[in-house]
C-alpha positions, 0 to 999 in steps of 0.5 A, a space after each residue: 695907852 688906852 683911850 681912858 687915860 686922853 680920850 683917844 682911840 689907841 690901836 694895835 696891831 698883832 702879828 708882824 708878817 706881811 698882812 701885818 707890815 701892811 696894815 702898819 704902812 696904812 696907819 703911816 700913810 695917814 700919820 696915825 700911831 699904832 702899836 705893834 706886837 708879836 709873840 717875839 720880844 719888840 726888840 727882834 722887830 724893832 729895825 722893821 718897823 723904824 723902816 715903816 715908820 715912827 708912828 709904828 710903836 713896837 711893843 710887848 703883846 701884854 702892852 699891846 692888847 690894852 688898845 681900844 681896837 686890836 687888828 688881830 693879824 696872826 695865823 688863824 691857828 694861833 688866834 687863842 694864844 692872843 685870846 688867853 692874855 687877857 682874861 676879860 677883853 669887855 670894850 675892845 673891839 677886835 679886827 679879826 684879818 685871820 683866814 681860815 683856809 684850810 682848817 676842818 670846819 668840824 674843828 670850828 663845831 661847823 661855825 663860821 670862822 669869825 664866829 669860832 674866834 669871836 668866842 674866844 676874846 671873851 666879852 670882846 666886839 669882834 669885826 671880821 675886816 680887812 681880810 679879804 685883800 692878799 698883803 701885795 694889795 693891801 700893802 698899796 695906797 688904798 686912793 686909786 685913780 681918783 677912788 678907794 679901795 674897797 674894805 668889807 667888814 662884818 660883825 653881829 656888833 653894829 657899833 663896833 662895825 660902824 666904828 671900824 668903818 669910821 677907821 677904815 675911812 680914816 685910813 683911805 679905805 672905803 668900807 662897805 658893811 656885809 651884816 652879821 658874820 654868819 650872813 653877808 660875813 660868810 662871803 669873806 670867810 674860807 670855808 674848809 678848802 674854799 674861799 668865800 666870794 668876795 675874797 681876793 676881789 679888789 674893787 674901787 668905790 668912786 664917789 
C-alpha cells in the first residue's frame, strides 16, 4: 500500500462526505487509485464508491492512514480522532481540506487553524489545500474552457508543498503556492466567524 513496498505515491482520502466524494471523482477522472476511508466501517460506503469509480478502493481508517499522502476531509471537530490512530505520522504528508468556520479562535490558543491540526499529526507535513472551493465546484472537472481550476496550497514544509502541487497538476488543477500557513495561508483559512479572502474565489489560470 505504501510507496516502500513499489515505489509509488499510495493516496487516501478520509472522510466521505461531499468534499470527499469530490476529491474521489478527481482521482477517477485521471484513472488515479486512491483509498477511501471513514470512521464507518468500508462495507457501509462500499455501493458509493463503485458509483464513483473502481479506482476509488474503500478501506478501514487503520489501512487507510498508511498512505503517503492522506486528504484530511472530515469535520474540523474531528480532525483528532484521524490524528490519534497513529502515534508517529513521520513522512506523511497531510492535505488538510477542513475549514474552521465557526470554531472559537481561543479553543486553537489564537493560532491559525492549519496550525492547530498540524500539531495534532505528530511528526506529519501538513499542507493546507483544496479547501477553499465549496464541494459543487469541487466536484467539477477542474479543465474550463481551455484552462485549470485554481487549487492554492500552503504549508511551513516547502517540499511537501511542492509535491501536492506536482499532485494537483496531476489531478487537472492549477496549484498556486501562498507560503506558510500562518502568512499567505491565512487567506484560506476561517477565522472565528469570517472566512478568509480567497475562500470561496473560483478562479481559472490559463497558460
Amino acid at each position: 500500500m505504501n510507496k516502500s513496498e513499489n515505489n509509488v505515491e499510495s493516496y487516501a482520502i478520509i472522510g466521505f462526505g461531499n468534499i470527499g466524494k469530490a476529491l474521489a471523482r478527481a482521482f477517477v477522472r485521471k484513472g488515479i487509485e486512491v483509498s477511501v476511508a471513514t470512521t464507518r466501517e468500508p462495507e457501509s460506503f462500499a455501493s458509493d464508491a463503485a458509483a464513483i469509480g473502481t479506482e476509488i478502493i474503500p478501506t478501514t481508517l487503520a489501512e487507510a492512514v498508511q498512505a503517503d499522502i492522506i486528504f484530511l476531509a472530515v469535520r474540523f471537530e474531528s480532525h483528532p480522532d484521524v490524528a490519534k490512530v497513529l502515534s508517529s505520522w513521520q513522512d506523511k504528508i497531510i492535505v488538510d481540506v477542513t475549514n474552521a468556520y465557526g470554531v472559537p479562535p481561543e479553543k486553537m490558543g489564537g493560532q491559525p487553524s492549519a496550525k492547530f491540526v498540524a500539531k495534532a499529526f505528530i511528526g506529519g507535513k501538513l499542507v493546507k489545500g483544496f479547501n477553499h472551493l465549496g464541494a459543487a465546484i469541487l466536484d467539477q472537472d477542474p479543465a474550463v474552457h481551455g484552462g485549470r481550476r485554481v487549487v492554492f496550497l500552503s504549508s511551513d514544509d516547502d517540499g511537501a508543498a511542492t509535491e501536492i502541487g506536482t499532485l494537483a497538476k496531476k489531478l487537472g488543477f492549477s496549484p498556486i503556492q501562498l507560503g506558510g500557513l500562518s502568512e499567505g495561508g491565512l487567506l484560506v483559512q476561517a477565522h472565528g466567524n469570517s472566512w478568509g479572502q480567497l475562500i470561496f474565489k473560483d478562479l481559472i489560470k490559463f497558460d
